[in-house]
C-alpha positions in Angstrom: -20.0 114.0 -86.1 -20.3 113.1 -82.5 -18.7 109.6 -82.3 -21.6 106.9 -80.4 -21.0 105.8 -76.5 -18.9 102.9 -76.8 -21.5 100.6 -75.2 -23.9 101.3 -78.3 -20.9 101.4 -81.1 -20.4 98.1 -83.4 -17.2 99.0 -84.8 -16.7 97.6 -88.1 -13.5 98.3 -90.8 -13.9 101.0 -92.9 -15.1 99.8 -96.7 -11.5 100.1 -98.0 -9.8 98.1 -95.6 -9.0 94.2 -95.2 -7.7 92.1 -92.8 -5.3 89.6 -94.2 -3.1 86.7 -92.8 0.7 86.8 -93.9 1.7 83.3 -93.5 5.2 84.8 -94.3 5.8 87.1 -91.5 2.9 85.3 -89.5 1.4 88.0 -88.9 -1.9 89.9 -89.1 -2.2 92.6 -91.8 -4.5 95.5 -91.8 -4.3 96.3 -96.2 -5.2 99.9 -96.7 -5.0 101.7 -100.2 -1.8 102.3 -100.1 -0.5 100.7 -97.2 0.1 97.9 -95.1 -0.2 98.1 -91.4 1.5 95.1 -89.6 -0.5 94.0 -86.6 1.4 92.7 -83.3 0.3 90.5 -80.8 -3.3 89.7 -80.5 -4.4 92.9 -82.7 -5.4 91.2 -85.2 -7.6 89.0 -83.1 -9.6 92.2 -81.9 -9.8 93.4 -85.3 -11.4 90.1 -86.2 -14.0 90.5 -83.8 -14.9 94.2 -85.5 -17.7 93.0 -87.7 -20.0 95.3 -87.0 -22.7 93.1 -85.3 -20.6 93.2 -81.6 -20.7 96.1 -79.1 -17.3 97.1 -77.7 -18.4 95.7 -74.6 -19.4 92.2 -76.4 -15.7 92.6 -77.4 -14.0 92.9 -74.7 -16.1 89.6 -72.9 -15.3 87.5 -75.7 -11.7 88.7 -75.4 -11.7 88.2 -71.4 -13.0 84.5 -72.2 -10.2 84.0 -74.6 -7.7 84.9 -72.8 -8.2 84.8 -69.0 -6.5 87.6 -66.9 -5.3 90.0 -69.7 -6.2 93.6 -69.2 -8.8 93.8 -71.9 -10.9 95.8 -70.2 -8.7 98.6 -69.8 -6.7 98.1 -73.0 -9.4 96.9 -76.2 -11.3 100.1 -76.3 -8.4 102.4 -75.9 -7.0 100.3 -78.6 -10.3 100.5 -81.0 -11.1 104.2 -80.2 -7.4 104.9 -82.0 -8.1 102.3 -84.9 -11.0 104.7 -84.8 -9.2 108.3 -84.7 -7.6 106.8 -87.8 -10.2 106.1 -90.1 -9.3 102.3 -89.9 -12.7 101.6 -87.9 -16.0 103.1 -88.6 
């Protein structure tokens, strides 16, 4: 399958994956089957923002209004196209 332009995709997680909160490590989780992904930084932020209603684009501007001068531009959909390549995102 041919994946869609990233202006027309509304990535979403994949059925079998959560995002969770550790209040613990205070940090983002991505819960798989039968693994645990620890998110860093703001990743968990952007994978927040994957639910399947916003365009990468719509993405990256609410990201850019967030947080003023950070490369998100150039760094989100890198960043989602390998959540992507993974599986994580469909």
């Amino acid at each position: 399958m041919i994946p869609e332009p990233e202006n027309t995709w509304c990535p979403a997680l994949a059925p079998s994956l959560m995002l969770r909160h550790d209040t613990v490590r205070g940090a983002d989780l991505l819960v798989l089957p039968e693994r645990v992904v620890v998110l860093e930084g703001h990743a968990g932020v952007i994978v927040g923002l994957c639910d399947g209603t916003r365009t990468v684009p719509g993405i990256v501007g609410e990201l850019a209004e967030r947080f003023p001068g950070a490369p998100v531009a150039t760094t989100v959909p890198s960043f989602l196209d390998r959540l992507r390549q993974e599986g994580w995102l469909k």
